[in-house]
N, C-alpha and C positions, 0 to 999 in steps of 0.2 A: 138463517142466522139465528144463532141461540138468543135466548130471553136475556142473558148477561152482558152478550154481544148488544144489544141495543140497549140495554141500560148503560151501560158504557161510554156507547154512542151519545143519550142523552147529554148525559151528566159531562163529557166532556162538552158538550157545546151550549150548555147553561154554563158552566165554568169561565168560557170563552167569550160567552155574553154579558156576563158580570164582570170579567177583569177589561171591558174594553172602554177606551176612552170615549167620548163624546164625538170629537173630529170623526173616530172611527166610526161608531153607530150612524151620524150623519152622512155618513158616506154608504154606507151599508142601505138606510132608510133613500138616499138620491136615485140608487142603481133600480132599487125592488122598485123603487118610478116610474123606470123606463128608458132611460137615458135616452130619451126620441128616437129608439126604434122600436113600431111598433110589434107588440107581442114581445120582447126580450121584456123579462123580471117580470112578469103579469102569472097573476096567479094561475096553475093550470092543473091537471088530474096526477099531473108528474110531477107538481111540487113545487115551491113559490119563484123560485127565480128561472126555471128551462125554457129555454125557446126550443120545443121539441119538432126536428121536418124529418120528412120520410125519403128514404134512397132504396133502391132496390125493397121494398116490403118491410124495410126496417126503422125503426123511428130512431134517429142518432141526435144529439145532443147541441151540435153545433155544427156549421157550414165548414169548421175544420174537418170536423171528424167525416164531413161528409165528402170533401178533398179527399182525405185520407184513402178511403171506401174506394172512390171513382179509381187512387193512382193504382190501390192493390187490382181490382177490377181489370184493369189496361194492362198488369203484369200478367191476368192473369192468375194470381194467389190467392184460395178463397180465406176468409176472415169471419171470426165470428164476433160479436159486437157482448160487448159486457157480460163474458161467459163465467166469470167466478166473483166471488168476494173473498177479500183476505183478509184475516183479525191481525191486525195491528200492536193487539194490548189497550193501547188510545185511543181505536178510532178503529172502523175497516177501510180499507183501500180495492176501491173496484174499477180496475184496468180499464180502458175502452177498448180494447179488441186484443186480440189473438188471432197472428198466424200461424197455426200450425207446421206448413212450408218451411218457415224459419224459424220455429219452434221459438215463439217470443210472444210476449204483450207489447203492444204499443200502447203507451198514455201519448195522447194530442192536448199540446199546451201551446193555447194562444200566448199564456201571461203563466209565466212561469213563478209562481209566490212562495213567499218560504214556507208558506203551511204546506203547500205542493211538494215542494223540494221536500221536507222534514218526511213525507209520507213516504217519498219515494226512495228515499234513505234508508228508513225503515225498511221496506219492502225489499231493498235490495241485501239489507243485514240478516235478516230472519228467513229470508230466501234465497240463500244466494244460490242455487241450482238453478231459477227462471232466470232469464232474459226477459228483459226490460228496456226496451227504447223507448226515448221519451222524444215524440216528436214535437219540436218547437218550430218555427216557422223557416228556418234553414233545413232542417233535418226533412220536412214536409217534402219542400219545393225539390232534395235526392229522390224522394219514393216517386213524386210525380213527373219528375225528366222521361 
């Protein structure tokens, strides 16, 4: 990622930290907590809020994405887990996997948010040649049938 590319990065998320209300920071400050599970938001070598577990040799990001993994596995479809980053202009957008099979990224969204949504938006205007599925928890539970 270029040196602009993360200053970029920065500067939008100071931006985002200064125009944010109070309710929101407090809710922000509740999560990095814990919210009583232990290890989710605990500081870690991958960065303040990941509960990072391991599946096939891989360390994935969440019990979704590790659903995700087991249903492509059971088809059969190998996947590769967070093989690119994409500049945005605002921000980068870094998929969680890629099938090659069906020539697609899948992003796995527990909690679908508008800053999610806003990315993937993006992603899909400035890219429109990839496929993009975004698995949310209906879309999951078709890959794992």
């Amino acid at each position: 990622m270029s040196t602009e590319a993360v200053e970029r990065m920065r500067q939008t998320k100071l931006a985002q930290h200064l125009h944010m209300g109070e309710e929101e920071k407090a809710k922000l400050s509740k999560r990095w907590k814990g919210r009583g599970n232990p290890g989710w938001a605990k500081p870690t070598d991958h960065g303040p809020r990941t509960h990072w577990a391991e599946y096939a040799g891989v360390k994935l990001r969440s019990t979704w994405e590790i659903r995700l993994a087991k249903a492509l596995d059971g088809k059969k479809l190998k996947w590769q887990y967070e093989p690119e980053r994409f500049d945005l202009g605002w921000c980068t957008y870094l998929p969680d996997f890629y099938v090659p099979a069906m020539k697609s990224y899948v992003e796995v969204k527990g909690y679908f948010d508008p800053k999610s949504k806003d990315k993937v938006a993006a992603f899909r205007k400035q890219y429109p040649h990839l496929s993009l599925i975004v698995a949310t928890d209906r879309v999951l539970k078709l890959f794992e049938r």
